[in-house]
C-alpha positions as CSV (number, residue, x, y, z in Angstrom):
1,X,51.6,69.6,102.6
2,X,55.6,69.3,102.1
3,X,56.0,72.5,103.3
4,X,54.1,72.3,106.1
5,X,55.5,69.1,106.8
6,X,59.0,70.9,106.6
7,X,58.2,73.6,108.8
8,X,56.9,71.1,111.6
9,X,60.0,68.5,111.1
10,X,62.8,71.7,110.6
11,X,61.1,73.9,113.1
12,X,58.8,73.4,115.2
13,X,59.8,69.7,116.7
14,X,63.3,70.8,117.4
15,X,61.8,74.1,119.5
16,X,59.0,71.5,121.3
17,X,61.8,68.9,122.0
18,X,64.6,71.7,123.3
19,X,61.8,73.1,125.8
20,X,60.8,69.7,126.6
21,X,64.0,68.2,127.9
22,X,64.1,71.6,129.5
23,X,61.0,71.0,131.2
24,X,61.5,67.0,132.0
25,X,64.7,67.7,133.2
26,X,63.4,70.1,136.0
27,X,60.8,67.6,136.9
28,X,63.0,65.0,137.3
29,X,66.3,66.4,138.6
30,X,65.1,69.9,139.7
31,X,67.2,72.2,138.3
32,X,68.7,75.8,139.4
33,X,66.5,77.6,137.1
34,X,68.3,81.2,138.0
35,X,71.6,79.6,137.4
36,X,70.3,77.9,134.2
37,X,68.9,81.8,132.6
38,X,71.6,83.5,134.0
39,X,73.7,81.5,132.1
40,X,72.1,82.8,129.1
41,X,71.3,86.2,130.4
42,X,74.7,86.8,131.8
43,X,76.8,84.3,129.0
44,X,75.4,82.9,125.7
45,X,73.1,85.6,124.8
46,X,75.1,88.5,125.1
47,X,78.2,86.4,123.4
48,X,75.5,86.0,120.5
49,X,74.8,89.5,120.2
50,X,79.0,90.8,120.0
51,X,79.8,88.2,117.4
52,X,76.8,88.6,115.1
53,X,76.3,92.5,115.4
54,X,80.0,93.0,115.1
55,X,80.3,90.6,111.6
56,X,76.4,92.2,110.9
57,X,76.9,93.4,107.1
58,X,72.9,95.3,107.2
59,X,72.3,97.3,104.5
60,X,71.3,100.8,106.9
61,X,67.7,101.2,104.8
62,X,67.0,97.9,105.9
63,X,68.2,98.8,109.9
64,X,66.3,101.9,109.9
65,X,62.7,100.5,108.8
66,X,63.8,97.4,111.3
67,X,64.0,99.9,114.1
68,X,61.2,102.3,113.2
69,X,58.9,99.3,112.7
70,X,59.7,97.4,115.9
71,X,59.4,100.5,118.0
72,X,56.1,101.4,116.2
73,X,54.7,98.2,116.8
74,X,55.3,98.3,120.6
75,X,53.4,101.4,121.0
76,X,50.8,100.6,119.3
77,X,50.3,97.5,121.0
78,X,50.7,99.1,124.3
79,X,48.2,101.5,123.9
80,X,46.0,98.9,122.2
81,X,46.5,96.3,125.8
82,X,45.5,98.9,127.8
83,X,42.9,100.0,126.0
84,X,41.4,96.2,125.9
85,X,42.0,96.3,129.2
86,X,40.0,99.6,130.0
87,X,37.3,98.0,127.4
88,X,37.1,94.6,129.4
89,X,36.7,96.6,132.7
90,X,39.9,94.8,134.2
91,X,41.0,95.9,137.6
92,X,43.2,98.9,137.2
93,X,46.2,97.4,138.9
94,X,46.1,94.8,135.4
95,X,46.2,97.4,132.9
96,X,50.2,97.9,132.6
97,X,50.8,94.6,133.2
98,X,48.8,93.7,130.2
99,X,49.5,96.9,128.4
100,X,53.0,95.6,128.2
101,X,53.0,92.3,127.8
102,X,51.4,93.0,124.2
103,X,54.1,94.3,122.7
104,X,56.4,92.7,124.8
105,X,58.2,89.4,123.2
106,X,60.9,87.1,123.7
107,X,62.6,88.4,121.0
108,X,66.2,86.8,122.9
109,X,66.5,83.4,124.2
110,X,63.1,82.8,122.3
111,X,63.2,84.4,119.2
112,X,66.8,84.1,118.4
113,X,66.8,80.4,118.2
114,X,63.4,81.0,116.4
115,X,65.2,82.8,113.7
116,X,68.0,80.4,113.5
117,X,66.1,78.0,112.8
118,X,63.5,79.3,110.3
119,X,65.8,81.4,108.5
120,X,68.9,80.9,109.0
121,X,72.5,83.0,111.2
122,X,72.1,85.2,108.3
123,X,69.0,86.9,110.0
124,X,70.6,86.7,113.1
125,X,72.0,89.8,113.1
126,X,68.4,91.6,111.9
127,X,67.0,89.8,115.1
128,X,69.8,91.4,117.6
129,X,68.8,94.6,116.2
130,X,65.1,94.1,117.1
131,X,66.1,92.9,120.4
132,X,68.0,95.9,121.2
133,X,65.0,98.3,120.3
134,X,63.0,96.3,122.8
135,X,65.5,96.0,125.6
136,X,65.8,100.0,125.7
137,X,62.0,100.6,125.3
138,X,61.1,97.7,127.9
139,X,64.2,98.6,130.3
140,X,63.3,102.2,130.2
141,X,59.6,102.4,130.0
142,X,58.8,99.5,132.7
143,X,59.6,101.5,136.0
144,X,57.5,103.9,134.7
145,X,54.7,102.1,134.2
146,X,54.7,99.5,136.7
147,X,56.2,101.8,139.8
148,X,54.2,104.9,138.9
149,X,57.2,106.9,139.6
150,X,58.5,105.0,142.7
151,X,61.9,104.2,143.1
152,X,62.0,104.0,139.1
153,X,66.0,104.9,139.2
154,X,66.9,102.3,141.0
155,X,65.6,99.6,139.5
156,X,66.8,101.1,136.1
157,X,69.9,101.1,137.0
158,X,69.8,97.2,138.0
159,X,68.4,96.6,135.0
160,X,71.4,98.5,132.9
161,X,73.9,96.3,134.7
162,X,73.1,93.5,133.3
163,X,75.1,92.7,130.0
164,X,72.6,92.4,127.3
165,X,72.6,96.0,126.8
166,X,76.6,96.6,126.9
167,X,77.0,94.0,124.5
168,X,74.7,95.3,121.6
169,X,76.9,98.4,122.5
170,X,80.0,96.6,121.7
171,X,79.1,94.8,118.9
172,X,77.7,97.9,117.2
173,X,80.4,99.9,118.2
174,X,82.8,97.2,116.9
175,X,80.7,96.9,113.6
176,X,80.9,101.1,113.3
177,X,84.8,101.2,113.5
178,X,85.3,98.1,111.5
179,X,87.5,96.2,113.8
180,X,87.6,92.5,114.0
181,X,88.4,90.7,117.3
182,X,91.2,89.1,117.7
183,X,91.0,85.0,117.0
184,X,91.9,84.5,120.6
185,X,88.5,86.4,121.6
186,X,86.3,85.7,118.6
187,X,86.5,82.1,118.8
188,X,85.3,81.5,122.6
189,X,82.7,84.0,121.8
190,X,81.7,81.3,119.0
191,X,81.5,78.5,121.4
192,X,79.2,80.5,123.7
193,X,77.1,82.0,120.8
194,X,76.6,78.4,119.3
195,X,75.4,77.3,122.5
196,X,72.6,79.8,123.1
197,X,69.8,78.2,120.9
198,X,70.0,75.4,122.9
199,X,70.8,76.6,126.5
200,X,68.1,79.1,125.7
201,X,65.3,76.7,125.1
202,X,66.4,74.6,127.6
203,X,65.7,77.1,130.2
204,X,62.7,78.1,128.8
205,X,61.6,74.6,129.3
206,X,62.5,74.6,132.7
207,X,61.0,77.7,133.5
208,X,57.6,76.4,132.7
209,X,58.7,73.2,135.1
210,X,59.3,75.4,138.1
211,X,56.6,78.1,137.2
212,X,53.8,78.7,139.3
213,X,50.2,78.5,137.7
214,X,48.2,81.0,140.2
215,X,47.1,83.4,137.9
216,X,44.1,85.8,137.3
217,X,42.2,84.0,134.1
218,X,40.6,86.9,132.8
219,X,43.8,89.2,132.4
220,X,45.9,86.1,131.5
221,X,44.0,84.9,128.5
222,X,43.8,88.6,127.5
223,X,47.6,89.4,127.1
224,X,48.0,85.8,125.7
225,X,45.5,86.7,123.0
226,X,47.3,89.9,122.0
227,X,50.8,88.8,122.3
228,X,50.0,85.6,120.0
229,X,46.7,86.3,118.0
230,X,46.3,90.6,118.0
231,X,49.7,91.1,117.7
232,X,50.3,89.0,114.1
233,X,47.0,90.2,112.7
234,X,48.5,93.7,113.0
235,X,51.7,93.4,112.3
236,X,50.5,91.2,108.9
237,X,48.4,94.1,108.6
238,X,51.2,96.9,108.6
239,X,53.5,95.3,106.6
240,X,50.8,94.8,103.4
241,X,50.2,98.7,103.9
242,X,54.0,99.5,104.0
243,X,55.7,97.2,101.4
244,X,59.4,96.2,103.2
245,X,61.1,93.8,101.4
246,X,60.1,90.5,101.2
247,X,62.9,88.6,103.7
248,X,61.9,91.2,106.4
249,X,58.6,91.0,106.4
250,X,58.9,87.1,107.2
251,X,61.1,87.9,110.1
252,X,58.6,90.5,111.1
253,X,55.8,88.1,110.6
254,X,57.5,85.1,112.3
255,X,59.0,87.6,115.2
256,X,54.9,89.0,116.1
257,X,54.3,85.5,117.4
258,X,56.7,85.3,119.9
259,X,55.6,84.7,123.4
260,X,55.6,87.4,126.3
261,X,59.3,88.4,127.3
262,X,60.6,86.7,130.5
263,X,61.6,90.2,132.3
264,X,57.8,91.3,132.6
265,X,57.4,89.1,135.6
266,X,60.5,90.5,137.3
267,X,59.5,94.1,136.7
268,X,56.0,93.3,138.4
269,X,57.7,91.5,141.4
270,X,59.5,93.8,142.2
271,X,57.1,96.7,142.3
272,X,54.2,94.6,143.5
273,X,52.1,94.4,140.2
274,X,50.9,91.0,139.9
275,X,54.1,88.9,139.1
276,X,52.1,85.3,139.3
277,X,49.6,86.5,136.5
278,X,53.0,88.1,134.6
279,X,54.4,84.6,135.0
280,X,51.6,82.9,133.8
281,X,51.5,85.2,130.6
282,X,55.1,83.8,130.2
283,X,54.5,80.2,130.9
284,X,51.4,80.2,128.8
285,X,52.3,82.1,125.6
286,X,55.7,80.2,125.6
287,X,53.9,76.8,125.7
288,X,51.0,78.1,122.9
289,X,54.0,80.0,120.7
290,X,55.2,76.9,118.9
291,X,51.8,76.4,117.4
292,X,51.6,80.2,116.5
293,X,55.4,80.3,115.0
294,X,54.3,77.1,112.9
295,X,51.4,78.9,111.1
296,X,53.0,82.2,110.9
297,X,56.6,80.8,109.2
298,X,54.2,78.1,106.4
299,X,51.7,81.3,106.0
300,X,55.5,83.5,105.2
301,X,57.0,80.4,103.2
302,X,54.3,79.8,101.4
303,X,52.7,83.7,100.0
C-alpha cells in the first residue's frame, strides 16, 4: 500500500494537477492553445532534448536495444491497429488512422515529464532517444499512409522544419564529438529545459479544454484500447521474452502507456482523414493515461 500510495502522491497527482490547471485555465481565461504548444514544440522541448542528449553518458548496448525495441514495437502495433481495424470491419478511411495511433505515443511533452518524474533526469536522456525513433518513423511514414501518395513531400518537408528533429541532431552530434557548450549557452538552455515538464502538461491540459469531442465511438474506443491496454500487454510481453536490463524495461513498461501523440491529428487534418476522431484519440487517452501510468510504474516498482 506505501508504494502505491507513493506512486499516486509522487506521480500521478502532480501529472493530474499540471493538466488540470492546464485545463481550468483554458476554461476560465481561454488561452492561445497554438501559442501555449508551440512554446513547447518550438522552445522547451527541443532545449530538453540538446542539453540532455548532449550530457547523455548511454552505455551504446543499452541505445541500440532502446532503438531496435521502440522501432519494433511500432510496427508491430501498426500492423496489429489495422489489422483490428480490418477485423472490426471499420470504414476503410479509419484503418491508418487507427493503425497509427497504436504505436503512436506522446513520448515528448507527455512522456518526458512522465519519466522525470517516475524515474528520475537520469532516464531522460534514454527517453530523448525513444522520442527520436518515433519522430523519424511517425514524420516519415504518416504522408504515406494518411495521403496515399498525395502531396507526401510537402507536407514532409513542413514537418522537418520544425525543431524537434534538428535538435536531437545537435545534441547527438554534440554528444559524438564530445564538446560541451559554452556556459553562456548551456545555462539558458537549462532554464528552458527545466521548464518543459510543466509548460508541457500545462498544454496538454489545455488542449483537452479547447478540444472538440465529435468523434466516431467505434474507432475511438478502438485506438484508445490499443494505445493504453494492447499496447502494455505486449510490450510486458516482449520484454519477459527478451531479458533487457532491469531499469529499461520499467522505462519501456511505463513509456507503452502513454497516450496517442498530439501530431496524429494534424497529419489527418491536413490530408482529410478524420482529424476530430484523431483528436478525440488524443483527448481521451491523455485524460485515461494517468490511471494507466499509475498501474504500470507500482506493477515496475514493485516485481
Amino acid at each position: 500500500m506505501s508504494l502505491f500510495l507513493d506512486v499516486v502522491t509522487g506521480i500521478t497527482i502532480p501529472l493530474v494537477l499540471l493538466i488540470g490547471f492546464g485545463f481550468l485555465l483554458q476554461s476560465r481565461v481561454g488561452m492561445d492553445v497554438t501559442t501555449l504548444s508551440r512554446l513547447v514544440v518550438y522552445g522547451t522541448l527541443p532545449a530538453l532534448l540538446i542539453l540532455s542528449l548532449s550530457r547523455a553518458d548511454l552505455p551504446l548496448a543499452e541505445v541500440q536495444a532502446t532503438v531496435l525495441f521502440t522501432a519494433g514495437q511500432f510496427f508491430f502495433l501498426m500492423a496489429l491497429g489495422w489489422g483490428a481495424a480490418v477485423l472490426l470491419r471499420l470504414d476503410p478511411s479509419f484503418r491508418p488512422v487507427v493503425a497509427l495511433a497504436a504505436p503512436f505515443a506522446n513520448t515528448g511533452n507527455y512522456g518526458i515529464p512522465v519519466v522525470e518524474l517516475a524515474f528520475g533526469a537520469a532516464y531522460v536522456p534514454h527517453q530523448a532517444i525513444i522520442t527520436t525513433v518515433l519522430s523519424v518513423l511517425i514524420l516519415g511514414l504518416s504522408p504515406f499512409i494518411l495521403a496515399s501518395g498525395k502531396g507526401w513531400r510537402a507536407s514532409l518537408l513542413s514537418a522537418l522544419r520544425t525543431p524537434v528533429i534538428p535538435a536531437i541532431v545537435l545534441g547527438l552530434g554534440l554528444n559524438a564529438l564530445d564538446i560541451a557548450l559554452p556556459r553562456i549557452l548551456a545555462y539558458p538552455l537549462e532554464l528552458a529545459a527545466g521548464a518543459n515538464t510543466p509548460v508541457a502538461l500545462i498544454a496538454l491540459g489545455a488542449q483537452l479544454g479547447a478540444g472538440t469531442w465529435a468523434m466516431a465511438r467505434a474507432p475511438v474506443a478502438l485506438g484508445v484500447s490499443l494505445r493504453l491496454i494492447v499496447g502494455p500487454l505486449v510490450t510486458w510481453a516482449a520484454l519477459l521474452l527478451l531479458g533487457l536490463p532491469e531499469d529499461l524495461n520499467d522505462l519501456l513498461l511505463v513509456g507503452a502507456g502513454l497516450p496517442v501523440g498530439i501530431l496524429l491529428p494534424i497529419f489527418c487534418a491536413e490530408y482529410g482523414t478524420h482529424a476530430r476522431s484523431a483528436s478525440a484519440m488524443v483527448a481521451v487517452s491523455t485524460a485515461l493515461s494517468p490511471i494507466i501510468v499509475t498501474i504500470l510504474v507500482y506493477a515496475a516498482r514493485a516485481i
